[in-house]
Steps between C-alpha positions, in 0.01 A plus 500: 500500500294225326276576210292356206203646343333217370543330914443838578160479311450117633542644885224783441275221348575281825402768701168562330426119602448648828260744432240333329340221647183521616386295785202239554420164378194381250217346729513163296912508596420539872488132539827445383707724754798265613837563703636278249457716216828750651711164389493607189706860559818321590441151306444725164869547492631222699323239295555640167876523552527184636270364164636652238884424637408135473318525189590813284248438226223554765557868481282518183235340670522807762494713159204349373313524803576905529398533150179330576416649880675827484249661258200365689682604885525873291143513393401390839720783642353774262130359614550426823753496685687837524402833632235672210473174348194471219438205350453698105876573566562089520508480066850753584663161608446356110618821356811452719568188370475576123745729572737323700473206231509751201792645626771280677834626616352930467494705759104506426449102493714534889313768602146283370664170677535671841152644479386169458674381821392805696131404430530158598742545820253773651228178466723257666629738715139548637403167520764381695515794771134414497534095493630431897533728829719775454734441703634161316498718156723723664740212637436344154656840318803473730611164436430526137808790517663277704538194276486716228820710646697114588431381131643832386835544718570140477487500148252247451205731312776635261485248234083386528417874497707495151321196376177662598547848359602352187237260461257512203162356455568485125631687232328842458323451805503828813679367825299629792735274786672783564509891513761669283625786365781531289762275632379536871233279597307451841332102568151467540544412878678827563166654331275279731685585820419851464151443383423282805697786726207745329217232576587496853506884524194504329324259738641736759372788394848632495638781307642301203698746267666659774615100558575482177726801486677310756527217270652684192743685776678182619491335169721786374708489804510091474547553150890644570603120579545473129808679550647146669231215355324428201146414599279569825186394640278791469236311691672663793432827508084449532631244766750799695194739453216264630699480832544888484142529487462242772751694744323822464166322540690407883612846492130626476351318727736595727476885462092406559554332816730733596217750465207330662695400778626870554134657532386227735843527715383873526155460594636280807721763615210748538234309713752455769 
């Protein structure tokens, strides 16, 4: 059996993507509700790979950009946009970030990092389940794993994940491109997929940490193919889960009709 306490740690973070978004747009973002806002889910990783494979020294411009929107996404998070968000808990995000930049390479400046990143996914994640109809977020999440799952087995998101993880803004300065802990690390995608997969529950009105036990369940199991491979997309198990969800949804509905159409089959039978 597989196991690494610092992915372990990464997986249980995952999972807690899940949980807490909240759901609902800002009126003055109502306007701006577009189908082709889902493109970004699987273009975030297709794109990037294909962008910094052709130009490697674009990858700090990707690091420059999380050092710069990360913060902000997590203050937005802590104000807004998760479940018992206040907006005097936003200032957290800047506290955060003196210690992930006070303290690089420390269990304590990781730890600060991924906060950061939780913050800010949970705010993307609700924007974009609340950005176009549901149903093309959910087809959206799926081909995200999808391309993210080719790039992976095929090889071809070995060596611009590397260049990526790597990647510096400058000297000195906190790299918030990627979750990680120890040697393990987890991309920002992977983060979003399962933020998006709680956005959608949330619009739902589902039960989202019993979803995202799911999550951390089959990321362990998934988590034994590092026996045989090196890296894997974890952007699939919110994708396996969000069609688990969507079968017992079927299921549901199905035990409901099943139970309307049994009371009505027996009030027939007794006015003959």
């Amino acid at each position: 059996m597989w196991f690494e306490t610092h992915n372990a740690v990464l997986n249980v973070a995952q999972a807690v993507f899940v949980g807490l978004p909240a759901a609902g747009l800002p009126a003055w973002l109502l306007w701006a509700r577009r189908g082709a806002w889902t493109l970004v889910l699987p273009l975030s990783i297709a794109v990037t790979v294909a962008v910094i494979g052709l130009v490697p020294a674009s990858a700090d411009v990707y690091t420059w950009a999380a050092l710069v929107l990360v913060p902000i996404g997590c203050a937005l998070g802590l104000g807004w946009a998760m479940h018992g968000a206040r907006w005097p808990l936003a200032p957290l995000a800047a506290a955060l970030l003196v210690v992930a930049w006070a303290s690089p390479h420390t269990t304590a400046g990781d730890l600060a990092t991924d906060g950061l990143i939780i913050g800010s996914v949970v705010t993307l994640g609700r924007l974009i389940a609340g950005a176009a109809a549901l149903s093309l977020v959910k087809v959206a999440l799926v081909a995200m794993a999808t391309v993210d799952a080719i790039l992976v087995f095929t090889g071809e998101l070995a060596a611009p994940n590397a260049t990526l993880v790597a990647a510096v803004p400058a000297p000195g300065l906190p790299q918030l491109q990627a979750g990680v802990l120890g040697f393990s690390s987890l991309g920002y995608g992977d983060f979003l997929a399962a933020a998006v997969l709680g956005g959608i529950l949330a619009y739902e009105r589902a039960p989202q940490w019993r979803w995202a036990r799911a999550v951390l369940a089959i990321s362990f199991a998934w988590d034994q193919l590092f026996l045989v491979v090196d890296l894997l997309p974890a952007t699939v198990p919110p994708a396996l889960v969000l069609l688990a969800y969507e079968a017992d949804k079927l299921r549901r509905r199905g035990i409901d009709r099943a139970a309307v159409v049994a009371p009505q089959a027996g009030n027939a039978a007794s006015t003959r």
